[in-house]
C-alpha positions in Angstrom: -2.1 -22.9 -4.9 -2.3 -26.7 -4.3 -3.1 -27.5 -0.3 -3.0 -30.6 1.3 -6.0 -33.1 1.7 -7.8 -32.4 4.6 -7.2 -34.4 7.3 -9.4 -36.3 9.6 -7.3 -38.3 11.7 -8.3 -38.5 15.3 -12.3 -38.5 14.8 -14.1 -41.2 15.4 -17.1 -40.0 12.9 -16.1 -40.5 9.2 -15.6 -38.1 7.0 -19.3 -38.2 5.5 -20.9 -37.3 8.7 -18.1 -34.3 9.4 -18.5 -32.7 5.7 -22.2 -33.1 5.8 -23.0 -31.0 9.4 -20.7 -28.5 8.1 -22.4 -28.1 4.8 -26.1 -27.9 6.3 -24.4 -25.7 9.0 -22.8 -23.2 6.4 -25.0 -23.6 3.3 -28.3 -23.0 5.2 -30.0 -20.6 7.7 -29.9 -23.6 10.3 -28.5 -23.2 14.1 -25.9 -26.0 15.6 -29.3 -27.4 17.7 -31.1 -27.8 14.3 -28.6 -29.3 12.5 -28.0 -31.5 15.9 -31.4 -32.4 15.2 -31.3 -33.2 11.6 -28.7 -35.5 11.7 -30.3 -37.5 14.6 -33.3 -37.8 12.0 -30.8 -40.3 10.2 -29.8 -42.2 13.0 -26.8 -39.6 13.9 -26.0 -39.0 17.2 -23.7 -36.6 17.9 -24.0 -33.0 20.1 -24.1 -29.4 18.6 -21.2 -28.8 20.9 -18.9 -31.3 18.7 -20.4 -29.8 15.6 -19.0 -26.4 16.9 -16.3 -27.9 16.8 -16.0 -29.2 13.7 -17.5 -26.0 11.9 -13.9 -24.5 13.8 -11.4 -26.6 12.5 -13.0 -28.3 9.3 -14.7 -25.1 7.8 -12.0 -22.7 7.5 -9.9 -25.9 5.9 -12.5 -26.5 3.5 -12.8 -23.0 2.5 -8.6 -22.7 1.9 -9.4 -25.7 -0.8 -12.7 -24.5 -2.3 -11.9 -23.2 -5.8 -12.2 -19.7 -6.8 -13.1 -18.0 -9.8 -10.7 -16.9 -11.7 -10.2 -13.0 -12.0 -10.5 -10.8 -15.4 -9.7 -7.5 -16.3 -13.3 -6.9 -17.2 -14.4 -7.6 -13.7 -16.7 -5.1 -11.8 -16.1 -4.6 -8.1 -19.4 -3.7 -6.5 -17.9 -2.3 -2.7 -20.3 -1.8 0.4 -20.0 -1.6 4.0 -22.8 -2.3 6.5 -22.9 -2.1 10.3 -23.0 -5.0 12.7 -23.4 -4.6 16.5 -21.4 -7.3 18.7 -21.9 -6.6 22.6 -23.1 -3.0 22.4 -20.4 -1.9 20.1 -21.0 -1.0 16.3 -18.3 -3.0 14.0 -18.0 -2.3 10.3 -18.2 -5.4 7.5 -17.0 -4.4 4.5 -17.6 -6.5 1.4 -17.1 -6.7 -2.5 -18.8 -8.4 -4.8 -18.3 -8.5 -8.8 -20.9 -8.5 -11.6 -22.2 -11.9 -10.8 -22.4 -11.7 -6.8 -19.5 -13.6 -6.5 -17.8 -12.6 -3.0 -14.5 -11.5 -3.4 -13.4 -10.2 0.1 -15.0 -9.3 3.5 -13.3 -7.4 6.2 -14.5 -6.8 10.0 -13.7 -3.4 11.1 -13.8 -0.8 13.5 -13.6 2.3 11.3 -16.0 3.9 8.3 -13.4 5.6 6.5 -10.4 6.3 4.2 -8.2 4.1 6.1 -10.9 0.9 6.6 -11.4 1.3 2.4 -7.8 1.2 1.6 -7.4 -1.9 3.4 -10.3 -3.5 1.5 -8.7 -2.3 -1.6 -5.5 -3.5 -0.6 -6.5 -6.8 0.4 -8.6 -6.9 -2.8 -5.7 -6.1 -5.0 -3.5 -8.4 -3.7 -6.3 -11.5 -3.5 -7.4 -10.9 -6.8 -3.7 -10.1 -8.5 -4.9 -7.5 -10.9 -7.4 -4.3 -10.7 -11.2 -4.3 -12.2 -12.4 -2.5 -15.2 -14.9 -0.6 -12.7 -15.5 -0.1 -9.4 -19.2 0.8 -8.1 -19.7 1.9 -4.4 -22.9 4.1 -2.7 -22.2 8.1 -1.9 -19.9 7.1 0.7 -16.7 9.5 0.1 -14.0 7.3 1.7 -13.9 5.3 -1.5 -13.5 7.7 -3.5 -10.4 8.5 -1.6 -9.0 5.0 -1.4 -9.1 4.7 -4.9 -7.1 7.9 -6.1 -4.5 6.6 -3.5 -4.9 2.6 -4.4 -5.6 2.4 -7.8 -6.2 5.9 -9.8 -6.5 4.4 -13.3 -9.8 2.3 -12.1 -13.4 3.9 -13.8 -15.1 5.1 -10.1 -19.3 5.2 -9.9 -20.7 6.3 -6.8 -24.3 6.4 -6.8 -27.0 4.3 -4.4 -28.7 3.1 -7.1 -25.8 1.2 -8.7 -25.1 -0.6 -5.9 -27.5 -3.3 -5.0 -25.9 -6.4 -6.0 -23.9 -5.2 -3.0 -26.0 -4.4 -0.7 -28.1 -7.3 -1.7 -25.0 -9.3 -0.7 -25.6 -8.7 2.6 -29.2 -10.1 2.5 -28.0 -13.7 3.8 -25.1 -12.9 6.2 -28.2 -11.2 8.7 -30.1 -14.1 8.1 -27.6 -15.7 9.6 -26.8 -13.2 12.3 -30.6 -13.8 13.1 -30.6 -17.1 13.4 -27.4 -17.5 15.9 -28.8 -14.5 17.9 -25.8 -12.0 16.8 -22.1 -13.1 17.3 -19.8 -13.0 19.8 -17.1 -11.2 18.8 -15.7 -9.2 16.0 -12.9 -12.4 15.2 -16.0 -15.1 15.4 -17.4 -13.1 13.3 -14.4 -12.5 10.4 -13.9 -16.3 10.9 -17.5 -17.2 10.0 -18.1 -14.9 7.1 -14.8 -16.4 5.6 -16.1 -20.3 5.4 -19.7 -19.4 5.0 -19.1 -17.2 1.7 -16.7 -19.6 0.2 -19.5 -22.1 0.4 -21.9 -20.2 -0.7 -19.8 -18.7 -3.8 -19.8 -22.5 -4.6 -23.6 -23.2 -4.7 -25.1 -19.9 -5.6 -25.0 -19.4 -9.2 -24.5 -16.5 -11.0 -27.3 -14.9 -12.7 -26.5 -16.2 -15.9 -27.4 -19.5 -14.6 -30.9 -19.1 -12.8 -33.2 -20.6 -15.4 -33.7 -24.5 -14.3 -31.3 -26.6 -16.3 -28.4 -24.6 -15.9 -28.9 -24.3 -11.9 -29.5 -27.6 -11.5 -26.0 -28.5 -13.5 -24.4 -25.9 -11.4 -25.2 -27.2 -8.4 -24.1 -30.7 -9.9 -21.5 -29.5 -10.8 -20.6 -28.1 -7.4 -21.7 -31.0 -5.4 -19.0 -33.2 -6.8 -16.4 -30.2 -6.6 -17.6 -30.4 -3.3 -17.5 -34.1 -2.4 -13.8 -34.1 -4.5 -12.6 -31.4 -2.0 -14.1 -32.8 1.3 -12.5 -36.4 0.6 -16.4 -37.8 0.8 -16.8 -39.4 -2.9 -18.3 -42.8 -2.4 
């Protein structure tokens, strides 16, 4: 789907400055006060307030244009859920994965059952425009469930031990939650996870590509994708 450039009329900072505070601000474990503070390193004045900002409107646009990896019938879905407390209340974030760790879909909700799966099935289904060759989820029997209902002909594993690229996936997502002291409410929180792994499906390799030449081309590679996207090329 082709999207319109993204627009920075209006702000007096270029361009260079807006993309760059949004990608220390979503690529690393850094809060708004430390990325206040690392731009004022380089002569950058500007307040984490006005970063919020533009984290609110710029990051969501940024993610919309970010590529995505194209889906194969051969995919795995790796599916987990893991509990997030917001103000006292327990909230649900569901997530899948595929074979490489690549983030497919994450959904905020209320609810650890048949219902909250089929939604992430659904969503998943219609995101990724055709169903995996396996899907891999813990013991938990909702998604057993979902599937028969959502997509019977998919291969269904459900065992603990299968399922850490999932769980793994959630490794970064509370050191995030760490860092900006929890989050402060369940829609701050859907908005966030939606920018911050679209960015990070960019940067982070898949495993194929951890040894050092082919991570450093890769993250070449995504720097310019990134800089192309942003409007930022010099």
């Amino acid at each position: 789907m082709n999207h319109s450039p993204v627009s920075y009329k209006r702000h007096r900072f270029p361009p260079q400055i807006i993309a760059h505070a949004i990608w220390l601000y979503y690529r690393f474990p850094l809060s708004l006060r430390l990325v206040e503070e690392m731009l004022l390193e380089r002569g950058i004045v500007v307040s984490y307030e006005t970063i919020r900002c533009w984290a609110k409107k710029f990051g969501p646009a940024y993610a919309r244009h970010l590529r995505r990896k194209q889906p194969s019938h051969n995919d795995i879905w790796h599916l987990d859920e893991v509990v997030i407390t917001i103000g006292s209340r327990k909230y649900w974030l569901w997530r899948a994965v595929d074979q490489d760790g690549y983030v497919l879909d994450e959904i905020v909700q209320t609810r650890r059952n048949t219902k909250a799966a089929k939604r992430l099935l659904t969503r998943l289904l219609k995101k990724q425009g055709l169903a995996p060759k396996r899907m891999i989820t813990d013991k938990l029997g909702s998604y057993a469930a979902a599937r028969r209902q959502i997509m019977p002909s998919v291969e269904h594993r459900s065992h603990k031990g299968l399922n850490n690229r999932a769980e793994n996936s959630h490794l970064p997502i509370r050191k995030r939650e760490r860092t900006m002291q929890g989050f402060r409410s369940p829609g701050n929180l859907q908005r966030f996870i939606s920018v911050f792994s679209a960015i990070r499906n960019l940067f982070v390799p898949p495993q194929s590509k951890r040894s050092a030449f082919p991570l450093h081309l890769h993250r070449l590679r995504a720097m310019a994708h990134w800089k192309a996207m942003t409007g930022t090329l010099a």
